[in-house]
C-alpha positions as CSV (number, residue, x, y, z in Angstrom):
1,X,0.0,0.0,0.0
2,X,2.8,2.4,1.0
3,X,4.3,2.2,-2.5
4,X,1.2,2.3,-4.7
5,X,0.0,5.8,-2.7
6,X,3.4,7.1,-3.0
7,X,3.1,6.6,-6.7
8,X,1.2,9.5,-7.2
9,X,3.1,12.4,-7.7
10,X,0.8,15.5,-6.6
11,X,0.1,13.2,-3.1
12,X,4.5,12.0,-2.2
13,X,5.5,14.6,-0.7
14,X,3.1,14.8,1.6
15,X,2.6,10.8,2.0
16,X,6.3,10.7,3.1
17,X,5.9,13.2,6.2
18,X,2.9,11.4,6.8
19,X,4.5,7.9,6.9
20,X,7.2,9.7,8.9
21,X,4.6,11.0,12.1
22,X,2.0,8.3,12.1
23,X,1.7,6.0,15.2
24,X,0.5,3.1,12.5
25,X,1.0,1.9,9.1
26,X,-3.3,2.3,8.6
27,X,-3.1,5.8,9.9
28,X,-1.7,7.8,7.6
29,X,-3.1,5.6,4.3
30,X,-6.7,6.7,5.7
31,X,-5.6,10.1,6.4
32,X,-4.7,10.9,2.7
33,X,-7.6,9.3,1.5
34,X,-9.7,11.6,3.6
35,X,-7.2,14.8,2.8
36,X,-7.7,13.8,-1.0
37,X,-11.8,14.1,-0.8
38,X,-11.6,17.2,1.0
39,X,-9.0,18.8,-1.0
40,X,-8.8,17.3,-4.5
41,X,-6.9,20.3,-5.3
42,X,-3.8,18.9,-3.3
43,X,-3.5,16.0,-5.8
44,X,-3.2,17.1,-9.0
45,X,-6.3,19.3,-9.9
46,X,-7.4,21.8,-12.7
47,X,-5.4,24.5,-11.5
48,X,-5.8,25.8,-15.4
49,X,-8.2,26.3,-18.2
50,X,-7.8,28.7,-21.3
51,X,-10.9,28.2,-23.0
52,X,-11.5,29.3,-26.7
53,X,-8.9,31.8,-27.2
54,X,-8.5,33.5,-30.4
55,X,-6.2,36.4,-30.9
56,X,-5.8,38.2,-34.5
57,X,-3.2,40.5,-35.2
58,X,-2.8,42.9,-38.6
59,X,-2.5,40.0,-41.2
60,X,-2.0,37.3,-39.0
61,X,-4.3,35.2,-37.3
62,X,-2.3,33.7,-34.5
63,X,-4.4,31.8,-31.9
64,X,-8.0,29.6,-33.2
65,X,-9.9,28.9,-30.3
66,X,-6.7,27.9,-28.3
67,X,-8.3,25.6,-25.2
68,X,-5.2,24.3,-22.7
69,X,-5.6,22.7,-19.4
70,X,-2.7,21.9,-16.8
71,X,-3.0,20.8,-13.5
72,X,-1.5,21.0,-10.2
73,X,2.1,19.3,-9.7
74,X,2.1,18.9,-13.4
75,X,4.6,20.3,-15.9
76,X,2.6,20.2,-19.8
77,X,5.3,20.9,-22.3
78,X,4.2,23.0,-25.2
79,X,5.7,22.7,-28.5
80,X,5.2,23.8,-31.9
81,X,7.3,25.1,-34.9
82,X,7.7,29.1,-34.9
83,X,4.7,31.0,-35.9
84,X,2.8,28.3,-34.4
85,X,0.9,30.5,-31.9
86,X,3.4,29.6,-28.2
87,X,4.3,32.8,-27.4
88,X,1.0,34.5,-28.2
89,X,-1.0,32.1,-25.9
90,X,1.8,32.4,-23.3
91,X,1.3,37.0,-23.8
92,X,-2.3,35.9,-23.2
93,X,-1.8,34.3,-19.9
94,X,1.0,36.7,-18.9
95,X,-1.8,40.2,-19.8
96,X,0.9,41.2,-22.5
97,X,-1.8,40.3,-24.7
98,X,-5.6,40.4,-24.9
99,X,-7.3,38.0,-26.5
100,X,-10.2,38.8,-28.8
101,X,-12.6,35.5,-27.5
102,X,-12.3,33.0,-24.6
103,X,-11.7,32.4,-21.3
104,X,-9.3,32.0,-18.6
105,X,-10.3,30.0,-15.0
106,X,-7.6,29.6,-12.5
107,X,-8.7,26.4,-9.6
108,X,-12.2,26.8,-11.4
109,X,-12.5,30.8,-11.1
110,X,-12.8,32.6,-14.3
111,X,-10.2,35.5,-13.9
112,X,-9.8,38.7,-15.9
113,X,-5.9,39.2,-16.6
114,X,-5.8,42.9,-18.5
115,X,-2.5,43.6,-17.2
116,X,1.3,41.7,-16.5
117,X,0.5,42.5,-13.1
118,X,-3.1,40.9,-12.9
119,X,-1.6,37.9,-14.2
120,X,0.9,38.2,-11.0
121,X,-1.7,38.9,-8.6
122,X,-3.7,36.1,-10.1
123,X,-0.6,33.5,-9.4
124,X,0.9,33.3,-13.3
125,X,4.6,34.1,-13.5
126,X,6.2,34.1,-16.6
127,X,10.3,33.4,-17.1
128,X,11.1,34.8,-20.3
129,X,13.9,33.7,-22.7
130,X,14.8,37.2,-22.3
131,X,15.2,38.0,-18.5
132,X,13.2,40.5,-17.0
133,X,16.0,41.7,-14.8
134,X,17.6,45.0,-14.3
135,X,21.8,44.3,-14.5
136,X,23.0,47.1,-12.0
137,X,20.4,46.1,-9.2
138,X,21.4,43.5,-6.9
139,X,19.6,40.1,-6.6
140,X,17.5,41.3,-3.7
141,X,16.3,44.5,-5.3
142,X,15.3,42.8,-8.7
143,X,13.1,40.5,-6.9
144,X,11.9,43.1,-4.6
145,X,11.3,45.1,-7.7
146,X,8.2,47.3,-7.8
147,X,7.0,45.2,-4.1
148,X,9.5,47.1,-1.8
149,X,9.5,46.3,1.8
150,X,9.1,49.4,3.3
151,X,8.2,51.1,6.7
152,X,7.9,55.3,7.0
153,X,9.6,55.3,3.4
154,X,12.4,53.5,3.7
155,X,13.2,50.3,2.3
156,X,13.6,47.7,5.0
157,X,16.5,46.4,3.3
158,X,17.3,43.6,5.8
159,X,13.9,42.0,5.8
160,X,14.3,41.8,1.9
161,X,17.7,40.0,2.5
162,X,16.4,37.5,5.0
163,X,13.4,36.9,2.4
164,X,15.5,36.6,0.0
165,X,18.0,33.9,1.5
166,X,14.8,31.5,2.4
167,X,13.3,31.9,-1.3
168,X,16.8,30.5,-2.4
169,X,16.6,27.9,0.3
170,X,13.6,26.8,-1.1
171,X,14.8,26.2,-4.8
172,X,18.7,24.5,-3.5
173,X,20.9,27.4,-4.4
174,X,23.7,29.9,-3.1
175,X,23.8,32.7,-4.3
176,X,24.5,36.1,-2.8
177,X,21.7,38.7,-2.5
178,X,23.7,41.7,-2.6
179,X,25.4,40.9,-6.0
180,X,24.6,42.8,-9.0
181,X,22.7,41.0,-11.7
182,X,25.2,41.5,-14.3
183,X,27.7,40.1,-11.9
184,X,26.2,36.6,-12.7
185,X,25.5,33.7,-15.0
186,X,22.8,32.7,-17.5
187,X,21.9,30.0,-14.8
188,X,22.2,31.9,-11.7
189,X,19.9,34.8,-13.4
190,X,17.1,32.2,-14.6
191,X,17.2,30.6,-10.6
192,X,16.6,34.7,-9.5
193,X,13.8,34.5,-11.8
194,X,12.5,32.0,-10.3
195,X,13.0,32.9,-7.1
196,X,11.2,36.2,-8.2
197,X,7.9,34.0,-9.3
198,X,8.1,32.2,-5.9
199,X,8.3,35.5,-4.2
200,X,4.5,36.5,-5.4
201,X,3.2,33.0,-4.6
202,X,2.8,31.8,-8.0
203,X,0.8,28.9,-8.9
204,X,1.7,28.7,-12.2
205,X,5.3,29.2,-13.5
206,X,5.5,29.6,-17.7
207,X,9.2,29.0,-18.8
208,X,10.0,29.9,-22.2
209,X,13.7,28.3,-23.6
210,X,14.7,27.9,-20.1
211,X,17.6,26.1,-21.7
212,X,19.1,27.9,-24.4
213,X,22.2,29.3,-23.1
214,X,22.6,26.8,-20.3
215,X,25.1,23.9,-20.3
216,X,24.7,20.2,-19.7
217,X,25.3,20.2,-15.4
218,X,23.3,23.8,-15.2
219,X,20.0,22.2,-17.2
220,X,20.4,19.1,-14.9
221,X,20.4,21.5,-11.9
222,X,17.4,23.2,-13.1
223,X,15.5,20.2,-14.0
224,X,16.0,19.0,-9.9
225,X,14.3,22.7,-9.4
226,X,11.4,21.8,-11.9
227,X,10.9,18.3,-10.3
228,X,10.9,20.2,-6.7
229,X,8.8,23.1,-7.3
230,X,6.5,20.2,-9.3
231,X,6.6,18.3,-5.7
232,X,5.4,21.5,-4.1
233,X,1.6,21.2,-5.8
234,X,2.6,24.2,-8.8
235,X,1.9,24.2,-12.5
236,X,4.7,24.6,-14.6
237,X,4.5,25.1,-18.4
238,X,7.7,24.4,-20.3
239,X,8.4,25.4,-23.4
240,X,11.0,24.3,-25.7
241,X,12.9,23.2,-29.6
242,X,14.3,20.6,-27.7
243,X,12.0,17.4,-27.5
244,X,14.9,14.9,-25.8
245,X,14.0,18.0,-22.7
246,X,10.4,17.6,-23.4
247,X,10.5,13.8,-22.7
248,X,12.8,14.4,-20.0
249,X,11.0,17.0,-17.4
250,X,7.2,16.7,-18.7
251,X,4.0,14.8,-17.9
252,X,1.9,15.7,-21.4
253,X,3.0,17.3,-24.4
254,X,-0.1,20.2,-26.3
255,X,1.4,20.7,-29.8
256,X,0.5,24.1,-31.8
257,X,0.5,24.4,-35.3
258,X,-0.2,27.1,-37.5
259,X,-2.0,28.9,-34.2
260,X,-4.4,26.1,-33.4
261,X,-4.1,23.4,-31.4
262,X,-3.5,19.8,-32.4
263,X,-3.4,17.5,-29.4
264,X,-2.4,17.1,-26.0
265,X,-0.7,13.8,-25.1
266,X,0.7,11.7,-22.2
267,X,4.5,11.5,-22.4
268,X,4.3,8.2,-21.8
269,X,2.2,7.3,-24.6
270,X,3.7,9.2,-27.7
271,X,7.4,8.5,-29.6
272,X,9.3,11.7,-30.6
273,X,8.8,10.6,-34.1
274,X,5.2,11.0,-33.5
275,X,5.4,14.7,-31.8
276,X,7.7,15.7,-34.4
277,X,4.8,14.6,-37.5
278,X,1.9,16.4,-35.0
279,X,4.8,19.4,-34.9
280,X,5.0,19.9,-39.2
281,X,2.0,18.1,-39.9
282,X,4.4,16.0,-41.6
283,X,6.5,13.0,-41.3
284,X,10.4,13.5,-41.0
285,X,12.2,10.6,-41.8
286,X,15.9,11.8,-40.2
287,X,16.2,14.8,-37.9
288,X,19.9,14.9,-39.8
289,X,19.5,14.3,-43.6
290,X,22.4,12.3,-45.0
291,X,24.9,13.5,-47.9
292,X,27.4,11.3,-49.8
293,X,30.4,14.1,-49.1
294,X,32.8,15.3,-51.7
295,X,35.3,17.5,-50.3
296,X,37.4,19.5,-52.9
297,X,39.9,21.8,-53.0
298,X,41.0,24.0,-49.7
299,X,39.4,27.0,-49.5
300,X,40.3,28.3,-46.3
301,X,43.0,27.6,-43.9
302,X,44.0,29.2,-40.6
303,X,47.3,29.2,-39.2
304,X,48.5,30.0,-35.7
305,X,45.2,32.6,-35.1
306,X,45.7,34.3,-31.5
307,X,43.8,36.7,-29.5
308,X,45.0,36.9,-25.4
309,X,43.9,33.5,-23.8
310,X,40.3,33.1,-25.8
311,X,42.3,32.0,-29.1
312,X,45.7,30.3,-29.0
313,X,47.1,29.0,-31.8
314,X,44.0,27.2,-33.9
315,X,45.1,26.5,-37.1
316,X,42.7,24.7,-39.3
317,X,41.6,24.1,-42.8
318,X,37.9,23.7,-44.4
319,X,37.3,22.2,-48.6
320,X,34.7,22.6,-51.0
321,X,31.8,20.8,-49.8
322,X,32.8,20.0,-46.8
323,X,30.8,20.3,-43.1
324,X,33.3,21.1,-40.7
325,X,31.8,21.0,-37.3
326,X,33.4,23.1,-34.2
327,X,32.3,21.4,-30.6
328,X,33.2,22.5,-27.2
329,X,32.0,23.9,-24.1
330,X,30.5,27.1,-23.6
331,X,33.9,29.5,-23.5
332,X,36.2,27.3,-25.5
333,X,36.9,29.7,-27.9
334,X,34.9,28.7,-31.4
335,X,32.4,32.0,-31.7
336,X,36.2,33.7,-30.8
337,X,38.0,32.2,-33.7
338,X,35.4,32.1,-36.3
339,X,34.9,36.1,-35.7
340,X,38.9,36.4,-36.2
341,X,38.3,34.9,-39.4
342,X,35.5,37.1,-40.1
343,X,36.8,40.4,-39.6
344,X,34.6,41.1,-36.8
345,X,37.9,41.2,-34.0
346,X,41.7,41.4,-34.3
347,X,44.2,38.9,-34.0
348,X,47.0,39.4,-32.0
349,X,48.9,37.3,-34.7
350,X,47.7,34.4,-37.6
351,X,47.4,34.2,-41.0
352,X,44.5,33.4,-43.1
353,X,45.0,31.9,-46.4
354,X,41.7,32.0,-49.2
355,X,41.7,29.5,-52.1
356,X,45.6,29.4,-51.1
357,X,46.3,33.1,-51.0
358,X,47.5,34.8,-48.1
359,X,44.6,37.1,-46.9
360,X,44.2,40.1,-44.8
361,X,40.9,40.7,-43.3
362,X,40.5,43.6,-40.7
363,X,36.6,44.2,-41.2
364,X,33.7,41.9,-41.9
365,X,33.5,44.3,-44.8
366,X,37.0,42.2,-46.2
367,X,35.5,39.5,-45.0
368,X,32.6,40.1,-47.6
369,X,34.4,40.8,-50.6
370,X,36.5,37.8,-50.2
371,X,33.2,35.8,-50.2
372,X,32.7,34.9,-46.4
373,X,30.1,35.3,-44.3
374,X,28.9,34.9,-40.5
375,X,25.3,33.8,-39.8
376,X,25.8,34.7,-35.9
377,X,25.3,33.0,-32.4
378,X,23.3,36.2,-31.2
379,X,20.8,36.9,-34.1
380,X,18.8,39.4,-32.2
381,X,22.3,41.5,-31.1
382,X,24.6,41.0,-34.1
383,X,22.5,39.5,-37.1
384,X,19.7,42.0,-37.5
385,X,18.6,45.6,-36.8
386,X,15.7,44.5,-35.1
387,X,13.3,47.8,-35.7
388,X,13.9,47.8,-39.3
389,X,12.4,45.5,-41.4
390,X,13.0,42.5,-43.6
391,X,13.6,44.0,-46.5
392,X,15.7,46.7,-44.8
393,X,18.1,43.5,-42.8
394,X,17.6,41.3,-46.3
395,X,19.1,44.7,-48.3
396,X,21.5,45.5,-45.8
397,X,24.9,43.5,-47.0
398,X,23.7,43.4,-50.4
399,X,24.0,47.5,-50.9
400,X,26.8,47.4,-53.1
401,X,24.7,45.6,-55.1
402,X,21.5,47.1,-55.0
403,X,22.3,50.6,-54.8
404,X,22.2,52.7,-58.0
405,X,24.2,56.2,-58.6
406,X,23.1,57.9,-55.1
407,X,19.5,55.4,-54.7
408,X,18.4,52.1,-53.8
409,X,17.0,50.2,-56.6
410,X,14.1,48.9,-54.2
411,X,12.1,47.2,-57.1
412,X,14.6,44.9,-57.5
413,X,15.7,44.6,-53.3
414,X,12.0,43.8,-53.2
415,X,12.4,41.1,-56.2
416,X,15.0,39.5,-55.0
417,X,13.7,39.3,-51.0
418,X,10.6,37.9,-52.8
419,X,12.4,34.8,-53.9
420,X,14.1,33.8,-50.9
421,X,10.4,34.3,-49.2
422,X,9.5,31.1,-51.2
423,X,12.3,29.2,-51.4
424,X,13.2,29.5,-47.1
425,X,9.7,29.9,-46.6
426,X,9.7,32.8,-44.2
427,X,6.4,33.5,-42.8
428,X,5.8,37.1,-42.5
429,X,2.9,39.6,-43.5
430,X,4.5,41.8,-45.7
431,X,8.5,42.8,-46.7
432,X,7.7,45.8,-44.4
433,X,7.5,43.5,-41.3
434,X,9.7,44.7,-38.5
435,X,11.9,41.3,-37.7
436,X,11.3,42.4,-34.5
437,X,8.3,40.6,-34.4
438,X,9.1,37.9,-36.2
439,X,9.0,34.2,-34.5
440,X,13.1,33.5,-33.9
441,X,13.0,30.6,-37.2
442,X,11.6,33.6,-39.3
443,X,14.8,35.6,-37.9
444,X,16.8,33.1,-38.5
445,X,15.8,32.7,-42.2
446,X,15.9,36.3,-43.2
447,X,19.9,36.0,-41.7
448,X,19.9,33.3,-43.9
449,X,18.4,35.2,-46.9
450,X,20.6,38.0,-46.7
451,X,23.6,36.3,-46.6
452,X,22.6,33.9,-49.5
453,X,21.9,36.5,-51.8
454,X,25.7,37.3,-51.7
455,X,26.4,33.6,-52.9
456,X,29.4,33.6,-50.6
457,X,31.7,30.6,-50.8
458,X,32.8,30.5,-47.1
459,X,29.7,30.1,-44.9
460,X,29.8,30.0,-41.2
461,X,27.5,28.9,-39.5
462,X,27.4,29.5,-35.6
463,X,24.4,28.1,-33.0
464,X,22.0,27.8,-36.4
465,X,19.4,26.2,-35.0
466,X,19.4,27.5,-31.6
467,X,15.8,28.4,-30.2
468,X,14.3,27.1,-33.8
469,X,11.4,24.1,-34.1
470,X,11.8,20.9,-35.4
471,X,11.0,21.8,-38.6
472,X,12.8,24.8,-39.4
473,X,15.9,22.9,-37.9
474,X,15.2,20.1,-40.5
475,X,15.3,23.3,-43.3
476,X,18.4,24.6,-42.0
477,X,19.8,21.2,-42.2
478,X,19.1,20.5,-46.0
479,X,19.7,24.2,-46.7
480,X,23.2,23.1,-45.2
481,X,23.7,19.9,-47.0
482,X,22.5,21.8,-50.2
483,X,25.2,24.6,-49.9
484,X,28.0,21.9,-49.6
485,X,26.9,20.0,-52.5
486,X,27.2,23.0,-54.5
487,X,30.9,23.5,-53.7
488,X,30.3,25.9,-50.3
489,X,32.9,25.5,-47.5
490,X,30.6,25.1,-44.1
491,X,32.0,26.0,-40.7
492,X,29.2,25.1,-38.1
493,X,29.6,25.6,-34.6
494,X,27.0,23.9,-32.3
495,X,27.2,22.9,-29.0
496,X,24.5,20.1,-29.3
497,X,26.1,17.1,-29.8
498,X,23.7,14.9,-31.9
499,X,23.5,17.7,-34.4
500,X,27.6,18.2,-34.9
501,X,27.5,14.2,-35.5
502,X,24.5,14.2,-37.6
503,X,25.9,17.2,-40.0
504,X,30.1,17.2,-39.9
505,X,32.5,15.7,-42.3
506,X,35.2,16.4,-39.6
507,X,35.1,17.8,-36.2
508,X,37.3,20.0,-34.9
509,X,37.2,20.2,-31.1
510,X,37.9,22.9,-28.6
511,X,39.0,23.4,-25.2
512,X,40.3,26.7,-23.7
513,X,41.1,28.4,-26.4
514,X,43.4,25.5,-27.9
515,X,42.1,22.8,-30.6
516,X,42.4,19.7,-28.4
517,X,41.5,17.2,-31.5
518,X,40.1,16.8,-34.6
519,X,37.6,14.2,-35.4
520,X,37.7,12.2,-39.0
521,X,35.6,9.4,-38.7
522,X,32.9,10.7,-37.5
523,X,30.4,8.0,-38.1
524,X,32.3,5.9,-35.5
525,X,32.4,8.7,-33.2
526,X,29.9,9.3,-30.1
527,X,29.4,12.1,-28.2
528,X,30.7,10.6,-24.8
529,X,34.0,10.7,-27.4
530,X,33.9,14.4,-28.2
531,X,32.9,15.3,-24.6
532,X,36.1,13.3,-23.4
533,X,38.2,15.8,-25.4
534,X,36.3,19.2,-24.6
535,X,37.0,18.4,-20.7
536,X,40.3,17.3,-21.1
């Protein structure tokens, strides 16, 4: 009996402490059972419903009578491609939207969220992919933020502190309250933003990405706060491009396509072949298309590149139609030596040799003209102006081109955008669009466009399917396999594993700065390999 009550995950936690107290084994079986009838919310309830939402925006018709349910000590993944309709139901819940139908009950009561800080007040916290934390306060005065502790107008700076300490208690971490937000790491912020949605008593914690920038022991460590908080009787919506996290931390999967919704499944009961086809409405036979490759001539070699301790001495060389992959651990110096190549920072020394002839490239705008280009880790920050729009970022490195006498030939910027529309598919109203508001696989492919439309024969690739569905991925990956067949050099940096197997000819791999090995047989090859030499 004690192990088939403890089975149910809403009801362990507080089986165990009974188990602990009672003064027989009958007791405290009876006692839940009586617990459970008065409180059925305890044991995983409704907590939950959006009912019927739909939400239109100029040209766009994201959301078609949306319904989602999750219930206590539950976490429902949410998936879709990009464009599917996530973040719009997510604004919706959050107040950053309003929908134009539907409802919303949380434990049965239909609430009114107009406002970010209704939703708060009505238990809904929302961890954004994009924290919302201000770097030069401390930890304690971000999550204090706007809910000061304060007595005859001062800020009772010690309570906060003491609050503070106990929040992180709660969640398993250290980390100290007076330090600057900017002082920390990706992982530390994301725990302060949770710690921030414990703070106001959510019931219902929404995280979007969570894992994006995190590594390997950092998404373990927040997975052990998922489970925990889970434990505690709160609803946790995660959302995420990366299914192997989706089987790992969730209870049901709700797949979104093309803003409606498609099903809602038991993890238990549904393959990641299956979500993938309920994802693109399509079935994928290989998340990594295969290419017979046929490397050819050099076309780029590095010798002895340096920049202080982030770049020390790589020297490499990538052919025609080859996939060289760079792997490594966050900080290992590959975004740092494909940007020396790039134009984009200077070497302290090196030499970079093109189609065998020594190069010097102190801009990206050398970089250009020799026929490279950079399809950036930070798309947002580095690969597009974000409040201009796509024609605008598509025209931008193609000027020299476009540009007539004094004026911009826009006919024929417009012409040519129009073509890689259809062939990438982007999904976006008009060429007028701000990217701004684009889903982060429509960012990606008007990067993509741009720097296609130069017909560069040095492409670098870096993170290009982070934060991008399934199916966009899948694009990206044939787009890549399509390139090298056409006599393109490839340099892709990724730091997920399965991907840098499924799409390299070699492997070079990174550690400190330093190439610690390079990889040649690659179908042989595991990651458990290529970790082996990152650490070493």
């Amino acid at each position: 009996m004690r192990a088939s009550i403890s089975s149910h995950e809403g009801c362990s936690h507080i089986l165990l402490q009974m188990l602990t107290c009672a003064s027989s084994p009958a007791e405290p079986v009876l006692y839940i059972v009586i617990m459970m009838a008065k409180n059925p919310k305890r044991c995983n309830s409704l907590l939950l419903e959006m009912l019927q939402i739909d939400k239109s925006f100029p040209g766009v018709h994201a959301l078609k009578n949306v319904s989602m349910k999750l219930r206590s000590s539950e976490v429902l993944g949410l998936v879709g491609e990009n464009g599917a309709g996530k973040s719009t139901l997510i604004k919706v819940l959050g107040g950053a939207h309003l929908p134009d139908s539907g409802s919303i009950l949380i434990e049965g009561q239909s609430v009114h969220i107009l406002s970010p800080t209704a939703a708060q007040q009505a238990g809904v916290s929302i961890i954004y992919q994009e924290f919302n934390l201000i770097p030069d306060l401390t930890v304690r005065e971000n999550i204090f933020l706007g809910r000061e502790k304060t007595r005859m107008g001062f800020v009772r700076a010690t309570e906060e502190h003491r609050e503070t300490l106990q929040l992180f208690s709660k969640i398993g971490i250290n980390i100290d309250a007076n330090a600057r937000c900017s002082e920390l790491t990706v992982a530390q912020q994301q725990t302060v933003e949770i710690a921030k949605a414990l703070s106001v008593n959510a019931k219902i914690i929404v995280m979007d990405e969570p894992t994006a920038t995190l590594t390997t022991q950092e998404v373990e460590h927040l997975f052990a706060i998922i489970r925990d908080l889970k434990s505690h009787g709160l609803g946790i919506i995660y959302i995420s491009h990366r299914l192997d996290e989706i089987f790992e931390v969730a209870d049901r999967a709700m797949v979104l396509r093309d803003g409606e919704h498609v099903g809602t499944q038991d993890i238990n009961d549904i393959t990641c072949e299956k979500l993938i086809e309920m994802m693109v409405g399509r079935p994928i036979e290989s998340e990594f298309p295969k290419r017979a490759a046929r490397p050819g001539r050099e076309r780029l070699r590095a010798e002895e590149l340096c920049r202080g301790r982030a770049v020390r001495n790589v020297s490499f060389s990538v052919r025609a139609g080859e996939v060289l992959g760079f792997a490594g651990l966050v900080g290992a110096g590959r975004t740092e030596t494909v940007r020396l190549i790039f134009g984009a920072d200077k070497p302290d020394k090196g030499r970079i040799f093109i189609d065998g002839r020594k190069t010097n490239i102190r801009s990206p705008g050398d970089a250009i003209r020799n026929r490279i280009c950079l399809l950036t880790e930070d798309r947002k920050g580095q690969g597009l102006v974000l409040i201009h729009s796509c024609r605008e970022n598509f025209g931008l490195p193609n000027l020299d081109r476009l540009v007539r006498g004094m004026f911009l030939d826009q006919r024929r910027e417009r012409k040519e955008f129009s073509g890689f529309v259809e062939s990438l598919k982007i999904k976006i109203s008009s060429h007028e669009q701000l990217t701004m508001n684009l889903s982060g696989g429509n960012q990606q492919k008007v990067v993509l466009a741009k720097w296609l439309a130069r017909n560069a024969d040095i492409v670098i690739f870096d993170e290009p399917t982070r934060g991008i569905d399934v199916g966009t991925k899948y694009e990206i990956h044939l787009l890549m396999n399509r390139l090298a067949d056409e006599g393109k050099a490839i340099i892709m940096i990724s730091s997920e594993l399965p991907e840098i197997l499924g799409m390299s000819d070699r492997i070079i791999v990174m550690h400190e700065g330093r190439i610690k090995g390079e990889i040649t047989d690659v179908e042989n090859t595991t990651q458990e390999d290529i970790l082996s030499m990152a650490i070493a």
